[in-house]
LOBADREN-190988 format. One line per field, with one value per residue (C-alpha): y, z, x negated; chain. Coordinates in nm, 3 decimals. Example, Ala and Ser with C-alpha at 12.3 -4.5 7.8 and 13.67 -1.06 7.14 Angstrom:
<atoms>
v c(-0.450, -0.106)
w c(0.780, 0.714)
u c(-1.230, -1.367)
cadena c(A, A)
</atoms>
This chain:
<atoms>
v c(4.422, 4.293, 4.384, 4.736, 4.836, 4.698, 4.947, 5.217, 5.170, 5.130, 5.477, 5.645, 5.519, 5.618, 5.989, 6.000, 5.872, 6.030, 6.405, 6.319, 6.234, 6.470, 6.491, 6.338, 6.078, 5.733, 5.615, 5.840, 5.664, 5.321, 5.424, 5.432, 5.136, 4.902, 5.117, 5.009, 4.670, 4.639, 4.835, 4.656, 4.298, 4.424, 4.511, 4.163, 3.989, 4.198, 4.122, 3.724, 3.759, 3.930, 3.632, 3.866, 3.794, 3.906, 4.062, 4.328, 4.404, 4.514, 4.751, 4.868, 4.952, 5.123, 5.313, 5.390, 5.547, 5.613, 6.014, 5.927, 5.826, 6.035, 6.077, 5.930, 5.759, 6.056, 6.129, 6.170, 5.863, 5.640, 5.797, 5.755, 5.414, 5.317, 5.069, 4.876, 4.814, 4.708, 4.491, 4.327, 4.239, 4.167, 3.879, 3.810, 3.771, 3.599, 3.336, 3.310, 3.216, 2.907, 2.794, 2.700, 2.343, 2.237, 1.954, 2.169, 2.430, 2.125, 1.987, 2.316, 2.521, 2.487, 2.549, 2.838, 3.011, 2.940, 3.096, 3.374, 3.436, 3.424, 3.651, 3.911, 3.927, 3.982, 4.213, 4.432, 4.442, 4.504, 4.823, 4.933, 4.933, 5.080, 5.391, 5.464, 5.511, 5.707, 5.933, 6.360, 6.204, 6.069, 6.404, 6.182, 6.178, 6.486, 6.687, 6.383, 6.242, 5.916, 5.765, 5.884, 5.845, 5.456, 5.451, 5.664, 5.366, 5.092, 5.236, 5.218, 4.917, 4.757, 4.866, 4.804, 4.375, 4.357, 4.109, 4.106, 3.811, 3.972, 3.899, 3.565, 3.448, 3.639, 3.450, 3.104, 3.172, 3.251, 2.984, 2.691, 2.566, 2.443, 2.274, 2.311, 2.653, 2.784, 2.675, 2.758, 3.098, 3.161, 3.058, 3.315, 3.601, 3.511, 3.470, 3.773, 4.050, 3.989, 3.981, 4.304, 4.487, 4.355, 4.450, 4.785, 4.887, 4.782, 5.022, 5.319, 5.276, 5.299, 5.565, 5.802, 5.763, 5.813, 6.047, 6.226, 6.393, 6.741, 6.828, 6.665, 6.382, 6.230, 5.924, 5.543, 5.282, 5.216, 4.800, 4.782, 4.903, 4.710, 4.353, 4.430, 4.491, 4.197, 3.958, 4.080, 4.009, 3.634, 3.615, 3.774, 3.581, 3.259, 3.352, 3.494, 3.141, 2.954, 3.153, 3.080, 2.671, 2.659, 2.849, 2.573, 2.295, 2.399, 2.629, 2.617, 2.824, 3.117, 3.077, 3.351, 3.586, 3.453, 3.476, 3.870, 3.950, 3.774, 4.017, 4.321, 4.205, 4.159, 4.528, 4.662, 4.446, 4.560, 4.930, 4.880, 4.679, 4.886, 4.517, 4.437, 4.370, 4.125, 3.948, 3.921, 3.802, 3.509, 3.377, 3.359, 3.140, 2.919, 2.781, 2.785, 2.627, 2.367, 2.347, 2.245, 1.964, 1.881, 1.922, 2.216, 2.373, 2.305, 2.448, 2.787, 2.828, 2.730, 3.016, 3.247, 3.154, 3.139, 3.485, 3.544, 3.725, 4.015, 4.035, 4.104, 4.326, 4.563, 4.528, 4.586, 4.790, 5.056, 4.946, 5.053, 5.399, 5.502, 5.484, 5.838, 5.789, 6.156, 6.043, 5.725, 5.970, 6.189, 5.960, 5.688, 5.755, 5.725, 5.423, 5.179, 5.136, 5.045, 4.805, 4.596, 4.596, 4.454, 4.217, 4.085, 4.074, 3.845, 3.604, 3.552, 3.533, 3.242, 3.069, 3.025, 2.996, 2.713, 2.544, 2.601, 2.390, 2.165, 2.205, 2.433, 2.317, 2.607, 2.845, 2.896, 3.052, 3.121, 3.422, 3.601, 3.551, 3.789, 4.083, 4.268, 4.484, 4.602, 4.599, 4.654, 4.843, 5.134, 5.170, 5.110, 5.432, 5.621, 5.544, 5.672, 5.970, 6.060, 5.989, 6.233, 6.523, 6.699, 6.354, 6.077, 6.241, 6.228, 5.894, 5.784, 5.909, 5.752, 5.431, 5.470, 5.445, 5.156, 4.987, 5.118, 4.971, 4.632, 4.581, 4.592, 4.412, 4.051, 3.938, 3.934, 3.768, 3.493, 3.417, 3.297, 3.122, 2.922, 2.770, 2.710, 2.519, 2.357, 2.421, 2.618, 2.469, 2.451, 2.673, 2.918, 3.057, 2.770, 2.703, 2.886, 2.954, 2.733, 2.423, 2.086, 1.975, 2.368)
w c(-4.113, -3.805, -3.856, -4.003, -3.675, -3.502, -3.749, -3.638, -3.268, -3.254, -3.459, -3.245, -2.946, -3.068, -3.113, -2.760, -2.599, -2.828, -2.714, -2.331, -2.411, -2.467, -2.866, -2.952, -2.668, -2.724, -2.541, -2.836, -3.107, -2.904, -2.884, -3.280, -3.351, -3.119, -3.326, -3.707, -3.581, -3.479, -3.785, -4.046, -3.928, -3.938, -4.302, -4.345, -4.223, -4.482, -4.722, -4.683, -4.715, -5.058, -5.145, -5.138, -4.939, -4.641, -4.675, -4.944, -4.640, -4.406, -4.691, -4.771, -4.397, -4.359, -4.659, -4.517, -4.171, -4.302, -4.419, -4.799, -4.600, -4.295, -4.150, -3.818, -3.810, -3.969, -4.130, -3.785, -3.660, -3.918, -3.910, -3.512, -3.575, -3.837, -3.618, -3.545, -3.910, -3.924, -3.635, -3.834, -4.185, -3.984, -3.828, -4.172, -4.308, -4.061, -4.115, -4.494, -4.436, -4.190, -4.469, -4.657, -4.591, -4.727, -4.924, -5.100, -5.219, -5.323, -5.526, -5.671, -5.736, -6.117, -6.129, -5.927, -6.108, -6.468, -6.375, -6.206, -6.542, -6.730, -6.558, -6.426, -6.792, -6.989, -6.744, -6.709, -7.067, -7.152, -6.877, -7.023, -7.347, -7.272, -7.060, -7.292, -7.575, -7.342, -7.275, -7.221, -7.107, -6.768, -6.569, -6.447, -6.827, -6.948, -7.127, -7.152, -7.506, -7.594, -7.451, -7.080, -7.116, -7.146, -6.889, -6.626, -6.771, -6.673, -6.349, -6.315, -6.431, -6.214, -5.877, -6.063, -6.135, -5.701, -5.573, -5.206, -4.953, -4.707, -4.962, -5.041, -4.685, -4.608, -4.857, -4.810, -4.431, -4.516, -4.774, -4.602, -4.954, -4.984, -5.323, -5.587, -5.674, -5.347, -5.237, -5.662, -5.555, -5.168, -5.346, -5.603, -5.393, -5.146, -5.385, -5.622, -5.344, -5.367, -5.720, -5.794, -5.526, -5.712, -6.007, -5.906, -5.772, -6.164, -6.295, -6.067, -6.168, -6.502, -6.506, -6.286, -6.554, -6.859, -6.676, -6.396, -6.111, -6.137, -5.768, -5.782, -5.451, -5.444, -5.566, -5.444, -5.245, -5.424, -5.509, -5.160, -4.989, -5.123, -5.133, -4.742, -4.726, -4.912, -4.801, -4.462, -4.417, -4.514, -4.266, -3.962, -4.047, -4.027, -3.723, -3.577, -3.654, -3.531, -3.193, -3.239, -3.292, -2.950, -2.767, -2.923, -2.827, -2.434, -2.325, -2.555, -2.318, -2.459, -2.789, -2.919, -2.684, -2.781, -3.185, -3.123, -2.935, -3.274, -3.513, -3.248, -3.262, -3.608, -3.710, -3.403, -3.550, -3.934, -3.869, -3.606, -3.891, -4.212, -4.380, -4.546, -4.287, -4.472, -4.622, -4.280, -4.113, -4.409, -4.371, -4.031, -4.031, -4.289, -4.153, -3.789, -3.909, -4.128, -3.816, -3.526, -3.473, -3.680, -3.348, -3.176, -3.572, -3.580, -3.243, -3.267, -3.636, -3.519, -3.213, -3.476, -3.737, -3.452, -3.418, -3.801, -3.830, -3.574, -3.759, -4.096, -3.963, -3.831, -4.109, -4.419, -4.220, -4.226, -4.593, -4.663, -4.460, -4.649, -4.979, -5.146, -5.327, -5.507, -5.625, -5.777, -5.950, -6.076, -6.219, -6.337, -6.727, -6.656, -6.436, -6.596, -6.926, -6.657, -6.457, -6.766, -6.942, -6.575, -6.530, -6.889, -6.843, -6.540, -6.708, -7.031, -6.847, -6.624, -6.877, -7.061, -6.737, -6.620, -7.002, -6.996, -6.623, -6.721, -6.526, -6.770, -6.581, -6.260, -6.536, -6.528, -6.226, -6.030, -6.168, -6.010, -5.679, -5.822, -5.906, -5.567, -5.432, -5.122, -4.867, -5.037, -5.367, -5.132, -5.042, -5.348, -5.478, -5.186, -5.296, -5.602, -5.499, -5.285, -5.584, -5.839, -5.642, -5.956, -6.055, -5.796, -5.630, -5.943, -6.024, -5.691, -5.713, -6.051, -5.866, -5.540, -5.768, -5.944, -5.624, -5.468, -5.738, -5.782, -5.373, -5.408, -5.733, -5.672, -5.350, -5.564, -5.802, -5.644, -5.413, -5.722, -5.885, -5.596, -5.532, -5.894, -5.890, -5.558, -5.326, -5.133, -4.840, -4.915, -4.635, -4.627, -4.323, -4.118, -4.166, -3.877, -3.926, -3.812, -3.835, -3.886, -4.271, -4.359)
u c(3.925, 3.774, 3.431, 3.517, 3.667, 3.383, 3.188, 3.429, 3.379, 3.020, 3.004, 3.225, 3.049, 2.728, 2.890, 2.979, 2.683, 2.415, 2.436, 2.381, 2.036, 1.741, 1.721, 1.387, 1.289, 1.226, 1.585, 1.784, 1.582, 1.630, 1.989, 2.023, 1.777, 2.000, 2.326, 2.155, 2.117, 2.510, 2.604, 2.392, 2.488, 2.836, 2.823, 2.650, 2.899, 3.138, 2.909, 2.896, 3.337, 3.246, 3.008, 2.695, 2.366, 2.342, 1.987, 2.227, 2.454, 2.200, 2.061, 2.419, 2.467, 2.127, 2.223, 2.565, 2.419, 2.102, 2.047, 2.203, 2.498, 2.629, 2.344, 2.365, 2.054, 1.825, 1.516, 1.366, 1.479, 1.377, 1.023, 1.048, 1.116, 0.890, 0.656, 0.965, 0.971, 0.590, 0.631, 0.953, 0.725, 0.448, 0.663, 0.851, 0.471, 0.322, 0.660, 0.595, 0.275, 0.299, 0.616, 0.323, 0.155, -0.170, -0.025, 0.231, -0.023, -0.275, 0.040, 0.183, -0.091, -0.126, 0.186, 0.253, -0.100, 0.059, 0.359, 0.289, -0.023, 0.248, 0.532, 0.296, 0.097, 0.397, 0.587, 0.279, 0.263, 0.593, 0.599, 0.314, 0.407, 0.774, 0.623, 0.408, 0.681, 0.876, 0.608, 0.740, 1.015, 0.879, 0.785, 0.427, 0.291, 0.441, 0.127, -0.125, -0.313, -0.173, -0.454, -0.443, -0.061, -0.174, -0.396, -0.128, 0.143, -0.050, -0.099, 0.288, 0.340, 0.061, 0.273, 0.591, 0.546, 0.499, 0.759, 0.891, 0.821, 1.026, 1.368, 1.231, 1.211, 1.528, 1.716, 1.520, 1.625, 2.025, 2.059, 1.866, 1.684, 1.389, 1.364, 1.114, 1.217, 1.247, 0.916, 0.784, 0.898, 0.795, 0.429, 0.429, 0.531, 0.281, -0.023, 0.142, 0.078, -0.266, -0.354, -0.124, -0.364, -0.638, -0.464, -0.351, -0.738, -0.840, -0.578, -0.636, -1.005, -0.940, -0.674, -0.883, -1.186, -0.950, -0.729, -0.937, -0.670, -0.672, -0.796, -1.181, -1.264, -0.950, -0.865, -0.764, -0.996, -1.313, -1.439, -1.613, -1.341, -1.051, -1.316, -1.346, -0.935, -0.858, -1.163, -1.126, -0.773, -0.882, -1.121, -0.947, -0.675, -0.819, -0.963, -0.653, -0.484, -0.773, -0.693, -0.276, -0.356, -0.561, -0.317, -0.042, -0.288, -0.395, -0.098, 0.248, 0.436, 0.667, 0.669, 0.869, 0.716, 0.359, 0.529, 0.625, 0.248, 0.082, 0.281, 0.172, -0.162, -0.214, -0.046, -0.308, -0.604, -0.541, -0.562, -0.840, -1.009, -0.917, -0.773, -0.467, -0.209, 0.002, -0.197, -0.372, -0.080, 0.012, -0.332, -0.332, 0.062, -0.108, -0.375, -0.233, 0.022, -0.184, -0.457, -0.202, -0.088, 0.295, 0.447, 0.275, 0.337, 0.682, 0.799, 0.625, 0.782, 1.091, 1.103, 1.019, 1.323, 1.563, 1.446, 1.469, 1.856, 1.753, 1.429, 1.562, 1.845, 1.591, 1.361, 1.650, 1.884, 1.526, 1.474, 1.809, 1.808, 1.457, 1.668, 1.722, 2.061, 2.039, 1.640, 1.846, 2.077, 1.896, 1.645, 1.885, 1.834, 1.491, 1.496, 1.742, 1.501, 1.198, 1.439, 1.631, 1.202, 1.079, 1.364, 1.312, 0.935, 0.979, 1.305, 1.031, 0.737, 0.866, 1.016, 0.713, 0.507, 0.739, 0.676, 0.317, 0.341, 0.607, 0.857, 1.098, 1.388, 1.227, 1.178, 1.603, 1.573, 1.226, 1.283, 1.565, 1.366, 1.059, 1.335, 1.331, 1.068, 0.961, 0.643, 0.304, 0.477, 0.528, 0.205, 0.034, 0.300, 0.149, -0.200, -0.106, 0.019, -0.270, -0.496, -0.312, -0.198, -0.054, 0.148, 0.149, 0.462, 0.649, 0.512, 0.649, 0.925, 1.050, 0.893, 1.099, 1.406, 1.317, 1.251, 1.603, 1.811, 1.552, 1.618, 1.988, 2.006, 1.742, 1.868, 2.190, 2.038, 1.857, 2.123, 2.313, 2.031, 1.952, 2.311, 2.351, 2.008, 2.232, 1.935, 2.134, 2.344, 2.703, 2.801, 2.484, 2.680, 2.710, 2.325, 2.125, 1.761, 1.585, 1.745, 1.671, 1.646, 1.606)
cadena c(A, A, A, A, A, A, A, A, A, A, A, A, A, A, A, A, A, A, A, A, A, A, A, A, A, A, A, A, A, A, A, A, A, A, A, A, A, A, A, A, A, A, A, A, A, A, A, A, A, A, A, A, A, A, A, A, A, A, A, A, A, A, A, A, A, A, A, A, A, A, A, A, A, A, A, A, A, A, A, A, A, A, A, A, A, A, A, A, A, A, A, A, A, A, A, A, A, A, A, A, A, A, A, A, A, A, A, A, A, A, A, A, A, A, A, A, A, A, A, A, A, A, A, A, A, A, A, A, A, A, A, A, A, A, A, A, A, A, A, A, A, A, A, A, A, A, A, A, A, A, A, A, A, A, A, A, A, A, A, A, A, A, A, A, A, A, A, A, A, A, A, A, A, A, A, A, A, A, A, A, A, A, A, A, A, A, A, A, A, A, A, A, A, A, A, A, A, A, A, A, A, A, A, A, A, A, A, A, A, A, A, A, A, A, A, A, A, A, A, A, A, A, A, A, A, A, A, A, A, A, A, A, A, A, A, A, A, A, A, A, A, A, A, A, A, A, A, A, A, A, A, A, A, A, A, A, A, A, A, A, A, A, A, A, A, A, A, A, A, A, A, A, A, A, A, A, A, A, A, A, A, A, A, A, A, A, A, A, A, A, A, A, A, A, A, A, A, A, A, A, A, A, A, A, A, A, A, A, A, A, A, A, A, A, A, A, A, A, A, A, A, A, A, A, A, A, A, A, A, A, A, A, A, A, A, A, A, A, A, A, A, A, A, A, A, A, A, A, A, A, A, A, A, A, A, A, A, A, A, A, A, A, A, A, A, A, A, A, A, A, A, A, A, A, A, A, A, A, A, A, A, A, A, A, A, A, A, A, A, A, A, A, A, A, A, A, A, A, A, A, A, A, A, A, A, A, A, A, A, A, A, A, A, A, A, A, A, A, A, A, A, A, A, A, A, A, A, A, A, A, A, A, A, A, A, A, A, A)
</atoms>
C-alpha cells in the first residue's frame, strides 16, 4: 500500500509541475525521465512483494506510464529520451563483458559452443518450419511461392532465437548467483548476439535473392560491411580496454564517473566508426577486465554494479514504455504459436546441448535465461524492415509482439529456475549489487 501511494504522489506531482515548463525542452523530458525512474522502481518494489523479478516491475511500470498506459510519459518523450537508453545498455554491456574472466571462458567454452549449436539450431529450425506452415496467415508471407515463403521464415526466425544480456545481467545482479548456470548462461547470451548477426546477414542474403523486395536498392548490410561491424567492434574494443586498464594502472580516480564516460564513449565511437556497439562495449569489459590487475579489475566493476539498480530502471522502465499493448492484441493468435515453438526450441535444444557437453544437470534450466529478448533483436527487425519496404513493417511488427510478451514472460522464468537450481541468494532483496561473494 505504501509504495502505491508513493506511485500516486509522484503522478500527481508530475501533473502539477509538468505544465509550467515549455512543452518540448530538455528539463520537461528530464522531468519525466527522473518521474519513470521513481515510478518504475516503485512497481519493482511491488513486484518483489508478489515474488516477481524486479527487472518485470520496471517493464510493468514503463508500460503503465508509458503511451499503452496513460500516457504520461509519451511517444515524444520516450523518443526524446532514447540516448538515455543507449547510454544504459551500453553500461549493462560493457558490465557483461568484464563478468567474464579468461579462465572461465578457457574452462567453459565447449560447453557453452555445444549448447548454444544445439539451442539456436533447433529453435531456428523449428521457427522456420512453423512459419512456414502458417503461411497466408502471417500478413509478411501472404502471396509468396512456398519457396520464398521459406526463405522470408527463416529470416524471422533468424532475429527471433536473439537472447537478451541486458535480462541476464539484470537478474544475475538481483539474485546474486553465480553458479554454473548463471555464468553457462551470461556466456551464451554474450557469444549468441554475435552469431545471430552473423546469422541474420546469411538469411537476409538469401531471402533477398529468393525473395527480391519489391522497391529495387534496398536491402540489409552487405559481407564487407557487417565483417567491418562485427570485426571492428573486436578490435576497437580491445583497444578501448587496453586504454580503460592503463587508466586503472596510472590514475584510478573516479571510477564510476570514469565507468559512465566509457559507456559515452563507446556509443560516440560506434556510430563514429559504423561497428557494432555492443559487442564493442563487451569486448572492451573483457579484456580490461582480464588485462588489469585483480584489484584495479575489481574496483572499477564494482563502481559500476553499485550503479547497476538505477541503470536497469532507466533502461527497462524505456523497454517497457516502447511496448504497443494493442500490436500485442491484435496479433496474439498469431504470436502465441511463434512464442510456445521458440520457447520449446530453446527447453530441447539445451537439453540436448547440455547432454552433448555433459553437464545435463544445466540443461534443467539454462534455458529459461535465453527466453527474453531485447537489444540487438530490435535492430535486426529494423534492418528488416528497411530491406523489404512492402513487408518488413509487418514482419516487425508480428516480431515486436513476440518480443513484448518474451520480455515479460523470461525474467519470470529464469528468476525461478535459478533459485530452484539454489544459485540464487536466499533473500535476493537483501543482496545489493555489488557485493562481496556475488
Amino acid at each position: 500500500m505504501r509504495r502505491l501511494v508513493i506511485l500516486f504522489l509522484l503522478l500527481a506531482g508530475l501533473r502539477l509541475i509538468l505544465p509550467l515548463g515549455d512543452p518540448g525542452r530538455g528539463s520537461q523530458w528530464l522531468l519525466t525521465l527522473g518521474f519513470l525512474i521513481l515510478a518504475a522502481y516503485s512497481v519493482g518494489e511491488v513486484a518483489v512483494g508478489l515474488n516477481l523479478p524486479k527487472v518485470v516491475g520496471y517493464l510493468v511500470g514503463g508500460m503503465i506510464f508509458g503511451p499503452a498506459g496513460i500516457n504520461q510519459v509519451t511517444a515524444e518523450a520516450t523518443a526524446a529520451l532514447e540516448p538515455v537508453s543507449s547510454l544504459a545498455i551500453a553500461l549493462i554491456a560493457y558490465l557483461a563483458g568484464a563478468e567474464l574472466r579468461w579462465e572461465e571462458v578457457r574452462e567453459r567454452w565447449r560447453d557453452i559452443l555445444r549448447i548454444l549449436t544445439a539451442e539456436l539450431g533447433l529453435t531456428l529450425l523449428l521457427l522456420t518450419v512453423l512459419l512456414t506452415a502458417l503461411g497466408n496467415r502471417l500478413p509478411f508471407l501472404e502471396g509468396l511461392d512456398l519457396i520464398s515463403r521459406i526463405a522470408v521464415s527463416l529470416l524471422f526466425a533468424s532475429i527471433a532465437v536473439i537472447h537478451s544480456p541486458a535480462v541476464t545481467m539484470a537478474l544475475l545482479s538481483e539474485t546474486g548467483a553465480r553458479g554454473p548456470v548463471a555464468r553457462t548462461t551470461l556466456g551464451i547470451v554474450l557469444v549468441a548476439d554475435v552469431v545471430v548477426v552473423i546469422l541474420f546477414t546469411g538469411a537476409l542474403a538469401i531471402a533477398r535473392v529468393v525473395a527480391p523486395p519489391a522497391a529495387a536498392g534496398l536491402g540489409g548490410p552487405g559481407l564487407g560491411t557487417i565483417t567491418w561491424e562485427l570485426g571492428g567492434a573486436v578490435l576497437v574494443g580491445s583497444v578501448l580496454g587496453g586504454v580503460v586498464a592503463l587508466y586503472l594502472r596510472f590514475i584510478h580516480r573516479e571510477l564510476f564517473l570514469f565507468a559512465v564516460l566509457i559507456a559515452f564513449a563507446g556509443v560516440v565511437l560506434a556510430r563514429l566508426l559504423h561497428v557494432e556497439p555492443l559487442l564493442m562495449l563487451i569486448t572492451a569489459g573483457f579484456v580490461s577486465e582480464n588485462v588489469s590487475l585483480p584489484e584495479d579489475g575489481d574496483a572499477l566493476r564494482n563502481a559500476m554494479e553499485r550503479s547497476a539498480d538505477p541503470v536497469f530502471v532507466v533502461f527497462f522502465a524505456l523497454a517497457g514504455a516502447a511496448i504497443d499493448i494493442d500490436i500485442i492484441r491484435q496479433t496474439l493468435p498469431l504470436v502465441v504459436p511463434i512464442v510456445v515453438v521458440r520457447a520449446v526450441g530453446l527447453w530441447a535444444g539445451t537439453r540436448l546441448g547440455s547432454r552433448w557437453a555433459g553437464t545435463p544437470e544445466i540443461g534443467r534450466y539454462v534455458w529459461t535465461g535465453l527466453v527474453a529478448q531485447a537489444g540487438v533483436a530490435i535492430g535486426l527487425a529494423k534492418v528488416a524492415a528497411q530491406a523489404y519496404p512492402d513487408r518488413g513493417l509487418q514482419l516487425q511488427t508480428i516480431f515486436l509482439a513476440v518480443l513484448g510478451i518474451n520480455q515479460l514472460v523470461g525474467p519470470i522464468l529464469f528468476r525461478r529456475a535459478l533459485a530452484r537450481s539454489k544459485e540464487a541468494a536466499a533473500d535476493p532483496v537483501a543482496v545489493p549489487a555489488g557485493a562481496p561473494g556475488r
